[in-house]
Biopython code that builds the backbone (N, CA, C, O; Angstrom):
import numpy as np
from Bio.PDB.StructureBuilder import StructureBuilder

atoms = [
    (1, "UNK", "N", (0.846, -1.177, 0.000)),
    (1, "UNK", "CA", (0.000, 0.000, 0.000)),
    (1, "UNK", "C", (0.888, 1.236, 0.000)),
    (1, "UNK", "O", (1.715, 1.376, 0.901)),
    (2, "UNK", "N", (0.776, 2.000, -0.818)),
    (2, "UNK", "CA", (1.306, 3.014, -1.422)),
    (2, "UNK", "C", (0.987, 4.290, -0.934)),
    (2, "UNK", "O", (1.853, 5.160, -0.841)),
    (3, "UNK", "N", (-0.675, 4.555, -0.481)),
    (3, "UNK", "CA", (-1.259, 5.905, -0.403)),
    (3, "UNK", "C", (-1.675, 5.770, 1.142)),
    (3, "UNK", "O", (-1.654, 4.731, 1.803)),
    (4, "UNK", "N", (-2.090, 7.163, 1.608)),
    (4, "UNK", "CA", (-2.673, 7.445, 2.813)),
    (4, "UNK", "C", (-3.997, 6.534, 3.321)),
    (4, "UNK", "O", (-4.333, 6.177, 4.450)),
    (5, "UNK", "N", (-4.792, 6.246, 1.578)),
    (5, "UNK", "CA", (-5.830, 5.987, 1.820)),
    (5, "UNK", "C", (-6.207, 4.114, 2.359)),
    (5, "UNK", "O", (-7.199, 3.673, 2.940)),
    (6, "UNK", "N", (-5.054, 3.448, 1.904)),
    (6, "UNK", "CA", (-4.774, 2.180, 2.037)),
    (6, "UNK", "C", (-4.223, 1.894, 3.013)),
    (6, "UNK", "O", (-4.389, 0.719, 3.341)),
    (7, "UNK", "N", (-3.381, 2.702, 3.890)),
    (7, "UNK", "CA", (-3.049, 2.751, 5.065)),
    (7, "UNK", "C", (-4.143, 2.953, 6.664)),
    (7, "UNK", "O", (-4.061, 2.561, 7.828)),
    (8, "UNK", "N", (-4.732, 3.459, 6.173)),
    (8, "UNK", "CA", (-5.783, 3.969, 6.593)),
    (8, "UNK", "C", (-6.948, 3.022, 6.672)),
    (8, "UNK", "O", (-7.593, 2.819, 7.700)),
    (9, "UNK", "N", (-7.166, 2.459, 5.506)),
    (9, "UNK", "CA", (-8.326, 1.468, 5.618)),
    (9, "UNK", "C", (-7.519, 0.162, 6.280)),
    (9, "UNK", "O", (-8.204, -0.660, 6.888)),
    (10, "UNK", "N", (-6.236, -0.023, 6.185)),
    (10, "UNK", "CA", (-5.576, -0.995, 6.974)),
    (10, "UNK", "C", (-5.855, -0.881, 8.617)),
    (10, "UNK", "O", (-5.994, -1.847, 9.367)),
    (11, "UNK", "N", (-5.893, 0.168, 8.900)),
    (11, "UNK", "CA", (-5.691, 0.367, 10.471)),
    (11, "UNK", "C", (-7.082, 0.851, 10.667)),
    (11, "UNK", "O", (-7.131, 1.643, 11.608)),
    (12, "UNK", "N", (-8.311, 0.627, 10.053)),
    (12, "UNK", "CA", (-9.244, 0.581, 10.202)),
    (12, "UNK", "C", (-9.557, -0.848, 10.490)),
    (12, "UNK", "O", (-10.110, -1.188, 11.536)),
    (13, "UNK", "N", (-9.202, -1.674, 9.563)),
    (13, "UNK", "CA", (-9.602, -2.994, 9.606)),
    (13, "UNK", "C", (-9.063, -4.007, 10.648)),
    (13, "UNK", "O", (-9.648, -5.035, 10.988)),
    (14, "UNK", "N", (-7.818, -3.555, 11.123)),
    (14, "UNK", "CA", (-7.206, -3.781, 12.050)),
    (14, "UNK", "C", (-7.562, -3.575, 13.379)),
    (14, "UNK", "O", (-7.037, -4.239, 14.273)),
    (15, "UNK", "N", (-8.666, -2.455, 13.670)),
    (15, "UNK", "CA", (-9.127, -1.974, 14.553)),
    (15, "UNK", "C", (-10.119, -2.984, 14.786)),
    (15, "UNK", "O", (-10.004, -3.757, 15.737)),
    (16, "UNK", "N", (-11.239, -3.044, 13.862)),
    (16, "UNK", "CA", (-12.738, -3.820, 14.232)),
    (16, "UNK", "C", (-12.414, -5.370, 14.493)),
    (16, "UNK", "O", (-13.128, -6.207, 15.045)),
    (17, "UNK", "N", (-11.063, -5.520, 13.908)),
    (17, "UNK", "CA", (-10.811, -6.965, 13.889)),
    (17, "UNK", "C", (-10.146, -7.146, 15.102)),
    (17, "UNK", "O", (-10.393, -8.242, 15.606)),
    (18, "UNK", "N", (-9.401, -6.453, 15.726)),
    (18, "UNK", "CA", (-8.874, -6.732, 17.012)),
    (18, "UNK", "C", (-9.330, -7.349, 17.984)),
    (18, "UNK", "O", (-10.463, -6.974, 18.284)),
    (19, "UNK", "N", (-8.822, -8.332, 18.753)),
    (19, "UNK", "CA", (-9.792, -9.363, 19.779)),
    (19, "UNK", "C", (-10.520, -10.362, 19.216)),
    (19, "UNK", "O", (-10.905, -11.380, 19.791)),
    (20, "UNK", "N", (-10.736, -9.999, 17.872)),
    (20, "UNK", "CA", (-11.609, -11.817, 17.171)),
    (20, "UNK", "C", (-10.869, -12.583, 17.123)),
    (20, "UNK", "O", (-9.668, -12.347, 16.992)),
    (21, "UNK", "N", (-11.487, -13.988, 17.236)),
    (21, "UNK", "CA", (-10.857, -15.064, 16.840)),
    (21, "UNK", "C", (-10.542, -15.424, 15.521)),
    (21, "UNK", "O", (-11.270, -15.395, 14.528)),
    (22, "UNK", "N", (-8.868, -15.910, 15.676)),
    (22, "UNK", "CA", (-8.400, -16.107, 13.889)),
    (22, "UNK", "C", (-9.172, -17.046, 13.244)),
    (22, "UNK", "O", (-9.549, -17.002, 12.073)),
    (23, "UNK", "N", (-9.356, -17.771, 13.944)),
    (23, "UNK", "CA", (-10.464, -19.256, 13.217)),
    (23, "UNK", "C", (-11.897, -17.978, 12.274)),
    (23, "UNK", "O", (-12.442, -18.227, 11.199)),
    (24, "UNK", "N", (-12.125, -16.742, 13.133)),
    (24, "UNK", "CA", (-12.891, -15.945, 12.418)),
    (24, "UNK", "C", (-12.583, -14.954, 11.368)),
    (24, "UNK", "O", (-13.253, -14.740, 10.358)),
    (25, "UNK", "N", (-11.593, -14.430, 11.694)),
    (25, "UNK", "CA", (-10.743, -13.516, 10.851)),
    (25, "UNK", "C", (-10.370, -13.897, 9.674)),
    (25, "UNK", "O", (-10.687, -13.295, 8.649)),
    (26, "UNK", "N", (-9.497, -15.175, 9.717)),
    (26, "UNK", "CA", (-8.918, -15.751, 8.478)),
    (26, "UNK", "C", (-9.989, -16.079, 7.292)),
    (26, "UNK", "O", (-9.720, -15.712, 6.148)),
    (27, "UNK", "N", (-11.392, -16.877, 7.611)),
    (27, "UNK", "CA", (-11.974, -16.536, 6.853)),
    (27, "UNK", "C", (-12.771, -16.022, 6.211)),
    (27, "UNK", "O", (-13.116, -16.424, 5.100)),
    (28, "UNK", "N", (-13.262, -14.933, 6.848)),
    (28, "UNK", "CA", (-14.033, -13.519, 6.872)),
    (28, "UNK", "C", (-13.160, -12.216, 5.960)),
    (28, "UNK", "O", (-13.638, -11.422, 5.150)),
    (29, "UNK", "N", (-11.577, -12.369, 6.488)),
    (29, "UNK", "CA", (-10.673, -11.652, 5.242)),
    (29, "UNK", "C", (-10.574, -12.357, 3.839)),
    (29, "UNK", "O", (-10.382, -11.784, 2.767)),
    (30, "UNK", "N", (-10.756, -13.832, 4.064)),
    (30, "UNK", "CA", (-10.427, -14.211, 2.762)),
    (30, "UNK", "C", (-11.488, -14.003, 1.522)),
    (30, "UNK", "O", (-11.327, -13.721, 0.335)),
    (31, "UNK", "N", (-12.606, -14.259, 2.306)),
    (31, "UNK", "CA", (-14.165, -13.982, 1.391)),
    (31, "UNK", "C", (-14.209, -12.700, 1.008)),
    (31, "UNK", "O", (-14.972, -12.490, 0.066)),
    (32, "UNK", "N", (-13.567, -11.666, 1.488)),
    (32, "UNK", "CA", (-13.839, -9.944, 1.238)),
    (32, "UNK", "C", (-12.325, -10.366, 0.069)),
    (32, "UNK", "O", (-12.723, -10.545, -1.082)),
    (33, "UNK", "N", (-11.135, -10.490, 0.189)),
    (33, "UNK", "CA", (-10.197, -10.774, -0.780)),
    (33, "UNK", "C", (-10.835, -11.414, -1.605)),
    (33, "UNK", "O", (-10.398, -11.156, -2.727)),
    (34, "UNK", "N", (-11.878, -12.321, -1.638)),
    (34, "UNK", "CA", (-11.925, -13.613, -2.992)),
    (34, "UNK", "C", (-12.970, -12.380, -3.606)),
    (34, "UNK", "O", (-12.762, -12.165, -4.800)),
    (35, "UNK", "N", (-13.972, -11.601, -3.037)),
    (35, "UNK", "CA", (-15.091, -10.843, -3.700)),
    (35, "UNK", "C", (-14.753, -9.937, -4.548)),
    (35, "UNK", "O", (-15.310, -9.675, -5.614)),
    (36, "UNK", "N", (-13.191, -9.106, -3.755)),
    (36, "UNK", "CA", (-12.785, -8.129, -4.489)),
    (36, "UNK", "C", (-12.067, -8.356, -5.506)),
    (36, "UNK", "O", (-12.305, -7.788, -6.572)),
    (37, "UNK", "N", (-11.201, -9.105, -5.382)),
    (37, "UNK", "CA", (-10.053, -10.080, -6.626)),
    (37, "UNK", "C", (-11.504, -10.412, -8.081)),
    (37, "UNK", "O", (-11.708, -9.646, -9.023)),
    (38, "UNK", "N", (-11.899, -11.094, -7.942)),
    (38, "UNK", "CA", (-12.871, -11.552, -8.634)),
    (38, "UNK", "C", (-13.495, -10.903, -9.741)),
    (38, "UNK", "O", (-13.809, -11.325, -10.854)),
    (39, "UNK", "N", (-13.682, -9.044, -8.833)),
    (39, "UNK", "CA", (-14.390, -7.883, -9.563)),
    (39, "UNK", "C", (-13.482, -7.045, -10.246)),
    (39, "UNK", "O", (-13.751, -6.157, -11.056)),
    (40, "UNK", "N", (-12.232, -7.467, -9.782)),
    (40, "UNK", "CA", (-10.821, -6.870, -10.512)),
    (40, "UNK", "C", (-10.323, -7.710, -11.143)),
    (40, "UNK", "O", (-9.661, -7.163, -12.026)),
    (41, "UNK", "N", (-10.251, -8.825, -11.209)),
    (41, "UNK", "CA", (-8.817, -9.598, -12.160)),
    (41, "UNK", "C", (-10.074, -10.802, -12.391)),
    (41, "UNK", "O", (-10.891, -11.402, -11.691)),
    (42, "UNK", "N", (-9.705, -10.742, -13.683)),
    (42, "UNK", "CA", (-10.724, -12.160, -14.586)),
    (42, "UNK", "C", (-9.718, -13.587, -14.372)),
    (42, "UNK", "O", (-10.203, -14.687, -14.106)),
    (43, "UNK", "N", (-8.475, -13.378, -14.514)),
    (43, "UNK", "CA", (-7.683, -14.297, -14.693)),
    (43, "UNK", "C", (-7.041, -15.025, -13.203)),
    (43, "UNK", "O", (-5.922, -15.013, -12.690)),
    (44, "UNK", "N", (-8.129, -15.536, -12.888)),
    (44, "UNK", "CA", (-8.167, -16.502, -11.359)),
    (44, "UNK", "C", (-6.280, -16.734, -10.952)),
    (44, "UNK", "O", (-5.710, -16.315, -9.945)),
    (45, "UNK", "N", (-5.687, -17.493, -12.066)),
    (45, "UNK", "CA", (-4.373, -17.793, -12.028)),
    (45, "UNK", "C", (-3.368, -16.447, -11.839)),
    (45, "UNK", "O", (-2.159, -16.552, -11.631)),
    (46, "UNK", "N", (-3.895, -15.508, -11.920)),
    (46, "UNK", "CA", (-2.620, -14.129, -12.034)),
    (46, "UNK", "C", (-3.438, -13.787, -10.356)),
    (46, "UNK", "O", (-2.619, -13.796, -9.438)),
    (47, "UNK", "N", (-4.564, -13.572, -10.029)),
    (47, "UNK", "CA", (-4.439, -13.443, -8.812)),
    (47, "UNK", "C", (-4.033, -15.003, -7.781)),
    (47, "UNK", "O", (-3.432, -14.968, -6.707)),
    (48, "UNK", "N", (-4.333, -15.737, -8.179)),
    (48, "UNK", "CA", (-3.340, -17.072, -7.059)),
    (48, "UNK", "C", (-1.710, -16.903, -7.225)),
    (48, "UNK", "O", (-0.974, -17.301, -6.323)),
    (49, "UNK", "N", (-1.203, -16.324, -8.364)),
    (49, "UNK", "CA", (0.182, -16.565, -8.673)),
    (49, "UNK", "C", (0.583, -15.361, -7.191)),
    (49, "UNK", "O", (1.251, -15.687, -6.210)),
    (50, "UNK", "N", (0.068, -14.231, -7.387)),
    (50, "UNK", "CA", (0.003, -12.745, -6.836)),
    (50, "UNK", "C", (0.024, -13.157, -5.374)),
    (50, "UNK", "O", (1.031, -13.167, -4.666)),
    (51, "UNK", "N", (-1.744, -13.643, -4.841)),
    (51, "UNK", "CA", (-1.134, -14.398, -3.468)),
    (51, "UNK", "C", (-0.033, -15.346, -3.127)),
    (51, "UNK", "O", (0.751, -14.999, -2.244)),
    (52, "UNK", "N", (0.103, -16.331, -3.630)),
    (52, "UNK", "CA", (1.349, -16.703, -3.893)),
    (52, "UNK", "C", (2.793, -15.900, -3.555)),
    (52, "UNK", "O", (3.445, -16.250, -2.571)),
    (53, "UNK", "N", (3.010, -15.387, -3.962)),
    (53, "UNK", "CA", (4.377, -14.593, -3.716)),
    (53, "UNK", "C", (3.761, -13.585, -2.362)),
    (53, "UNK", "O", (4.418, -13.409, -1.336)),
    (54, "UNK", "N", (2.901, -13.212, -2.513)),
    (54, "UNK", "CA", (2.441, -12.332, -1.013)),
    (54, "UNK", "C", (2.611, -12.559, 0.369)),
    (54, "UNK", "O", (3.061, -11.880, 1.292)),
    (55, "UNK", "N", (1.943, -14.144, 0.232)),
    (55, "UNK", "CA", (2.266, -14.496, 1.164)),
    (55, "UNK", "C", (3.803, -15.691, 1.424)),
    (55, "UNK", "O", (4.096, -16.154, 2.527)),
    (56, "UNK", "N", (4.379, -15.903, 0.463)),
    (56, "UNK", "CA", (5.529, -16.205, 0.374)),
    (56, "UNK", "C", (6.755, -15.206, 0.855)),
    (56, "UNK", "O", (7.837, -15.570, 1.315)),
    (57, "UNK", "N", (6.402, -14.140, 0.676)),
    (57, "UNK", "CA", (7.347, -13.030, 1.089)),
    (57, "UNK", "C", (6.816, -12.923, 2.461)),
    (57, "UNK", "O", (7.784, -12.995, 3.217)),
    (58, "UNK", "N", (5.526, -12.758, 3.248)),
    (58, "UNK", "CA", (5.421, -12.379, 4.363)),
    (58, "UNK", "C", (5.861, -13.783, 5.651)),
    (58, "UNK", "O", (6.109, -13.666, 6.851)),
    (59, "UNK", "N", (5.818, -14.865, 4.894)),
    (59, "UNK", "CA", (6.599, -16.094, 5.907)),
    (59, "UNK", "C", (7.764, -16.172, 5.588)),
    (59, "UNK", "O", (8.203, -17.079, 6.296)),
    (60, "UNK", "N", (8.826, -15.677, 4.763)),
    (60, "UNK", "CA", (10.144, -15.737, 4.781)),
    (60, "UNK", "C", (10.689, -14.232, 5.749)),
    (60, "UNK", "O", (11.856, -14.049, 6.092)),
    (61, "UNK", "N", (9.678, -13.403, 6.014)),
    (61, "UNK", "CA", (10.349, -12.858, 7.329)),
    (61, "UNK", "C", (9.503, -13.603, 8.234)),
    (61, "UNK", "O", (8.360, -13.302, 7.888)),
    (62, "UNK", "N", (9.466, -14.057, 8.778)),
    (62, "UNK", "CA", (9.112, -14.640, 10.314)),
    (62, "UNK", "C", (9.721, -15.704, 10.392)),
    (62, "UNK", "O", (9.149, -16.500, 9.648)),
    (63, "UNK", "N", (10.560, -16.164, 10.875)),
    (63, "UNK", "CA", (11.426, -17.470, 11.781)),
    (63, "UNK", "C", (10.393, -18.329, 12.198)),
    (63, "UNK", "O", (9.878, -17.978, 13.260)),
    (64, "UNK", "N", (9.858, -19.514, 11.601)),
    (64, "UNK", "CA", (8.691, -20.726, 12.034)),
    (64, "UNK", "C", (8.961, -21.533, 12.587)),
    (64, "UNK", "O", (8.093, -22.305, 12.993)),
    (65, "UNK", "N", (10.921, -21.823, 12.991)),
    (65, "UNK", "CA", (11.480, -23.148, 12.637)),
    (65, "UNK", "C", (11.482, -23.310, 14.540)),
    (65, "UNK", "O", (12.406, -24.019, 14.937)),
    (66, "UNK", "N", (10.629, -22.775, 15.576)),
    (66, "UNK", "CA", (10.207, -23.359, 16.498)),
    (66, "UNK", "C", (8.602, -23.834, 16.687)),
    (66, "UNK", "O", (8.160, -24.532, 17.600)),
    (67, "UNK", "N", (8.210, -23.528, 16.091)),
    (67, "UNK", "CA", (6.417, -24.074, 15.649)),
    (67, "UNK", "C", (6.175, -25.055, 15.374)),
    (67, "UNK", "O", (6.418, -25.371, 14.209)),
    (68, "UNK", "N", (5.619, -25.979, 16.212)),
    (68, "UNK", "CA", (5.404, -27.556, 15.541)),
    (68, "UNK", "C", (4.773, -27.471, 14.466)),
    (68, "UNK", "O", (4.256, -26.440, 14.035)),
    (69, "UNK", "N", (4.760, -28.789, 13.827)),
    (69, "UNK", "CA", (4.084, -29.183, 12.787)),
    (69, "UNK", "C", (2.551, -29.205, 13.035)),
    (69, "UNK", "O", (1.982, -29.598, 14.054)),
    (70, "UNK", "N", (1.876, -28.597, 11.654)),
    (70, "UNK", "CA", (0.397, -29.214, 12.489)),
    (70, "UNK", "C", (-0.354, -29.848, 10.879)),
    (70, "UNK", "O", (-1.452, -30.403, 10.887)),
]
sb = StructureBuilder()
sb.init_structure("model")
sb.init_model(0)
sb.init_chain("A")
sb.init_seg("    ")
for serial, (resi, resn, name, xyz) in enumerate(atoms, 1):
    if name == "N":
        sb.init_residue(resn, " ", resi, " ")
    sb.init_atom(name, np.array(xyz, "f"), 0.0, 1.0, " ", f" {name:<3s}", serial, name[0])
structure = sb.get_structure()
């Protein structure tokens, strides 16, 4: 996020979501991501490639290698 305005709706969303449970969060963000992706990009595969590296970049900073397996 680039602008004021994306920053902003970040720490908005961050706000209402605070204190829920991830079992709720995770897929309550993903359904608002799958609605919006959907109405923007026709080509299903360029947005999976996109998550893909997104979240590939955001677990190569975090250290996992004490987290069991699940």
């Amino acid at each position: 996020m680039d602008n004021d305005h994306g920053h902003e709706l970040a720490e908005t969303i961050c706000k209402l979501l605070y204190g829920q449970e991830v079992d709720t969060v995770i897929p309550v963000l993903a359904g608002i991501l799958v609605n919006a992706a959907v109405s923007v990009c026709s080509d299903k595969e360029v947005f999976l490639g996109y998550m893909k590296q997104v979240i590939s970049e955001a677990y190569a900073e975090v250290d996992h290698s004490d987290e069991p397996l699940q």
